[in-house]
C-alpha positions, 0 to 999 in steps of 0.5 A, a space after each residue: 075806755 073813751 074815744 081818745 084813749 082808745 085813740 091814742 093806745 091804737 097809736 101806741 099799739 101800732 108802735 109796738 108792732 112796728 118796732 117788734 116786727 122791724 126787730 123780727 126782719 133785722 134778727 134775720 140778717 145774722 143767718 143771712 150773713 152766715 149763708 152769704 145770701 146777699 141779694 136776701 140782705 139786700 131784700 131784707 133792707 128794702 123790707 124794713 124801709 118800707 114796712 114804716 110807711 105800711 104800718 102807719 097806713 094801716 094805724 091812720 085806718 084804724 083811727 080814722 075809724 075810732 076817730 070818726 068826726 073827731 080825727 080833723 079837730 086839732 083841739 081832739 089832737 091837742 088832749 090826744 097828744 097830752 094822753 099819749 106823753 102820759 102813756 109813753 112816760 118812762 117808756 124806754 123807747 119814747 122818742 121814736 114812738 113820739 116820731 110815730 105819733 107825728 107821722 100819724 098826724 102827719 099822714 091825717 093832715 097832709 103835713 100841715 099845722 105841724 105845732 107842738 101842742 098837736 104833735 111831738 115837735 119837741 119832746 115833753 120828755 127830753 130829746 133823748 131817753 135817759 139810759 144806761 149805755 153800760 148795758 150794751 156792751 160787754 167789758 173784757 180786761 187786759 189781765 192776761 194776754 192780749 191775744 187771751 183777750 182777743 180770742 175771748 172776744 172773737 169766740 163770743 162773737 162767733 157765728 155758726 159757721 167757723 172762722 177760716 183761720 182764728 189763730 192768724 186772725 187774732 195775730 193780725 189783730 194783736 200786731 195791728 193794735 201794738 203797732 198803732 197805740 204803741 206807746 199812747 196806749 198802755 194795755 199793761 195799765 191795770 184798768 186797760 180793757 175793751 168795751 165791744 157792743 154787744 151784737 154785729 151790726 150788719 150790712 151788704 156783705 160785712 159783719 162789724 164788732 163794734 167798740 172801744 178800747 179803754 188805757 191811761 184813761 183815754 179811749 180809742 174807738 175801735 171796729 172789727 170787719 167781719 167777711 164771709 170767704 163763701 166757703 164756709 167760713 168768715 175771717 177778720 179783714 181788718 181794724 180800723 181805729 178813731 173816730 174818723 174810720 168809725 164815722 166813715 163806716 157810718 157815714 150818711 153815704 152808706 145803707 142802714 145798718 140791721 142790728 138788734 138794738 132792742 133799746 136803740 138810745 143805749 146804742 146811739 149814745 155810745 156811738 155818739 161817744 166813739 164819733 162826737 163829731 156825728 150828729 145824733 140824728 145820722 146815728 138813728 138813721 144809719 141804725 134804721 131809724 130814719 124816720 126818728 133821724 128826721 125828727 132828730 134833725 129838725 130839732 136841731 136845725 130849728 135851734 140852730 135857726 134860732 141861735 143865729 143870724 145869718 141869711 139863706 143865700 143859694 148855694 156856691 157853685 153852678 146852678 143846677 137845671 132841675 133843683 134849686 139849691 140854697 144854703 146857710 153860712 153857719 149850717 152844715 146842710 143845704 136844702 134843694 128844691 125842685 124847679 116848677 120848669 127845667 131847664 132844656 135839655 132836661 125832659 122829666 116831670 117834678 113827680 119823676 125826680 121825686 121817684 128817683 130820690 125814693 130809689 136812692 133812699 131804698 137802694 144800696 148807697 155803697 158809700 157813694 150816695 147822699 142820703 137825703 131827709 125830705 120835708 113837706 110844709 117846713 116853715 122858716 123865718 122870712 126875714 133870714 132869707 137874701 133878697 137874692 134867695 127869694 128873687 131866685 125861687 120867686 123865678 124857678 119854683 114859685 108853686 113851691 113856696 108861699 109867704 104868709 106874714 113874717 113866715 115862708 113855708 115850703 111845700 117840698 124841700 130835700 135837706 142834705 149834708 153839705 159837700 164842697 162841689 168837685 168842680 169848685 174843689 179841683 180850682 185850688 187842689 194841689 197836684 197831690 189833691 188832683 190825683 187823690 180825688 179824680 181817683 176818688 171820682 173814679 172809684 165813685 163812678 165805679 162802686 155806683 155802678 157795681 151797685 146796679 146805678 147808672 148816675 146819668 149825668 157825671 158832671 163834676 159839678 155833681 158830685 161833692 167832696 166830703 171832709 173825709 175827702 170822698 167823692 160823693 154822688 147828689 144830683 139823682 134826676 138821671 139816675 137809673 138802674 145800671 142793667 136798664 142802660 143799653 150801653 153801645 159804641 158810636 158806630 163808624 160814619 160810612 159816608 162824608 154826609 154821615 161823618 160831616 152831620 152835626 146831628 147823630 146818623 144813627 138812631 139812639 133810644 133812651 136808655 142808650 149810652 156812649 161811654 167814649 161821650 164820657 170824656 165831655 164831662 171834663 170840658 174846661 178841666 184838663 188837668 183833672 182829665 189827664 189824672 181821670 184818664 190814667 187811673 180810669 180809662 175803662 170807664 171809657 169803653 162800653 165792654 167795661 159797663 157790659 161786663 158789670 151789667 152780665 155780673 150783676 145779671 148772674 147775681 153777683 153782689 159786689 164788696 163795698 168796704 168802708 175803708 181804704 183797701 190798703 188797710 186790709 189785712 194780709 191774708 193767707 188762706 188757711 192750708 189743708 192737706 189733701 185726704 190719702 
């Protein structure tokens, strides 16, 4: 065996054992679920995060020692990729084992000379495997009763502990499916029948059935929330139906699910068929495989890039003290990077941002949010650049870019779905829209900081309205944890001097918070005050902040649904007589 198939099969080898120990950490999330260890899920999450990162450390040693002088020769990478193509032919999780050669090349050459001849920029084998989805889920007929069927669905997808009431829980499911696909759908059909993923997908605090039903030849995506009463038993808390729901439920707000998908392409294109408006890449990553979502995402873009003609111009909206953010017309992400000085009063350093981003990678999301694909190096096209654009980054952040020719090369960029400002949103709303989307904001505040996350700076400027209508967190250079803030009342003047000073009296620390300041972050907006103000006044008191801090202190994990409240399910808890 010569060096470079030694090279390339240690590349391989490492793959396999990040794949079966990233399959190890995600089969225990079902026992976790079933013994409500929450803070252990949350762990466990955090685990898989980072073991990608571990793992291609540990394979860049070992290459760099079979390797030897060989490992910086890019014509020794050009014959290295050619052999690892052959060796993953036919392999039934290709793609992200191509992912993991990049990522080793990557870590080699400091995210430079990225060129398809090196690496997999594109895939030699298509971008996708070519797999049978059918093998996925399990297919239940309407040819008895719809509640036969339900049960038959809720017995094989039972945990070890009981369910609290399966009885009311498949009558919730039956009158919820008869009331909403009445009359479209008719299970009557003789083809009618249910097609359900066939593991949980697990997160936070929730289980989830995933799947679809299928009548008169047209299908409706359907999802069963599977809650755990910490009492020793678990219930179905709601259905949610259409695309719309399922996408929110794996919205790029949210954590990475843990699921056993041991052939994780059957998953991503069936769930591309319940959620068509959903990019491939965000499915990888909302199923843990973020890396391969990156590289998903590049693809796409640069084809996008290269089907169109429009200029980057800096996004709409107020321009930020500590990113720089420009956008494509045509394009549904913007690209943020970091200034070289920021300006005043901000006081941090490019390396302290770059910490706060890794946080939010890592931490829970709660849907609130966004995540972010970070790149090195990335090269564009000059030329779609406004002259505007490079006047701007020619000011603020000149040791990020460099112009080589007809190509402008990055040197750190985050990308990010692109949102509409809520400051920019609230100038047209209606009265109606008013009131939705402060109680949205509100609600965003709240869930983040039962997340254990302070945002720092809640200008509305900085947070985004998706096309779902959430209210969404994306300016995380003041984030922290919500137990490392010290929240306080501003304390009562106790001389004129004292009331008249234009400075505070009173001494503040760093991490000290005044929630009545909080009102500020209105100033020019009136009308949405109002609204904040009668939904979300407690924000405004310090014992409101005090009071998550002692929960999350005691080790308290909060629910976070996916979905509206309203659409709950009435649940009456089960009733046991008492012994004699």
């Amino acid at each position: 065996m010569d060096t470079r198939e030694r090279f390339v099969r240690t590349i391989l080898n490492g793959f396999e054992s990040y794949f079966a120990e990233f399959q190890n950490i995600t089969l225990a999330a079902s026992t976790r679920f079933e013994n409500a260890d929450w803070l252990g899920l949350r762990h466990t999450s955090i685990q898989r995060i980072d073991l990608y990162k571990a793992k291609v450390k540990q394979v860049y040693e070992y290459v760099e020692l079979i390797a030897g002088d060989e490992l910086h020769n890019h014509e020794f990478w050009r014959a290295a990729r050619h052999n690892y193509a052959e060796l993953i032919s036919g392999h039934n999780k290709f793609e992200i084992a191509e992912t993991f050669f990049n990522s080793v090349y990557c870590a080699v050459f400091k995210h430079r000379k990225i060129r398809d001849e090196y690496a997999f920029v594109f895939s030699p084998h298509g971008d996708i495997p070519p797999v049978d989805v059918s093998q996925v889920y399990r297919t239940y007929k309407v040819d008895t009763s719809l509640s036969a069927v339900l049960e038959n669905i809720l017995n094989d997808y039972a945990f070890s502990i009981p369910y609290e009431d399966q009885d009311r829980d498949i009558e919730n499911i039956r009158m919820a499916i008869e009331t909403y696909l009445a009359p479209r759908f008719d299970l009557n059909d003789a083809d009618a029948e249910f097609q359900i993923l066939a593991h949980h997908f697990f997160r936070n605090k929730g289980a989830y059935i995933v799947g679809r039903i299928l009548a008169n030849g047209e299908s409706m995506p359907i999802v069963l929330p599977i809650l755990h009463n910490e009492a020793g038993g678990v219930y179905v808390d709601t259905i949610l139906f259409g695309s719309d729901k399922v996408s929110v439920l794996f919205s790029f707000t949210r954590s990475y699910f843990l699921v056993d998908a041991t052939i994780p392409a059957q998953w991503v294109l069936f769930l591309q068929q319940l959620m068509p408006a959903k990019p491939i890449s965000e499915i990888y990553s909302a199923m843990g495989h973020n890396k391969h979502g990156k590289t998903y995402y590049h693809r796409c873009a640069f084809r996008h890039m290269t089907s169109t003609d429009d200029k980057f111009d800096i996004a709409p909206g107020i321009k930020g003290m500590v990113m720089s953010v420009f956008t494509l017309p045509s394009y549904d992400f913007v690209f943020k990077i970091i200034k070289d000085k920021f300006t005043p009063p901000k006081e941090m350093t490019r390396e302290q941002v770059k910490q706060k981003y890794t946080l939010v990678k890592r931490w829970d999301r709660a849907g609130r949010m966004a995540d972010t694909q970070e790149f090195t190096n990335l090269a564009f096209a000059r030329e779609r650049f406004s002259d505007e654009l490079m006047e701007e980054l020619r000011k603020v952040a000149p040791s990020v870019i460099e112009e080589h020719g007809k190509a402008l090369i990055i040197k750190h960029v985050y990308v990010e779905r692109r949102m509409t400002p809520l400051n920019l949103y609230l100038r047209d709303a209606t009265d109606e829209q008013v009131q939705d989307v402060m109680d949205e904001y509100g609600n965003a505040i709240k869930q983040l900081a039962a997340a254990d996350i302070f945002p720092g700076d809640m200008l509305l400027k900085n947070f985004g309205v998706t096309r779902h209508g959430r209210v969404v967190f994306y300016d995380y250079d003041e984030i922290m944890p919500l137990t490392d803030c010290n929240f306080r009342i501003i304390p009562q003047p106790r001389t004129e001097a004292e009331e008249m000073a234009s400075q505070p009296w009173y001494t503040v620390a760093s991490n000290d918070i005044f929630p009545e300041e909080f009102r500020l972050f209105f100033s020019g907006n009136q009308r949405a005050r109002q609204v904040f103000d009668t939904l979300h006044s407690e924000i405004y008191d310090a014992s409101y902040w005090q009071g998550l801090q002692a929960k999350i202190r005691s080790g308290h994990v909060e629910d976070f649904f996916p979905y509206r409240r309203e659409l709950r399910f009435n649940r009456q808890p089960k009733l046991v007589s008492e012994s004699a």
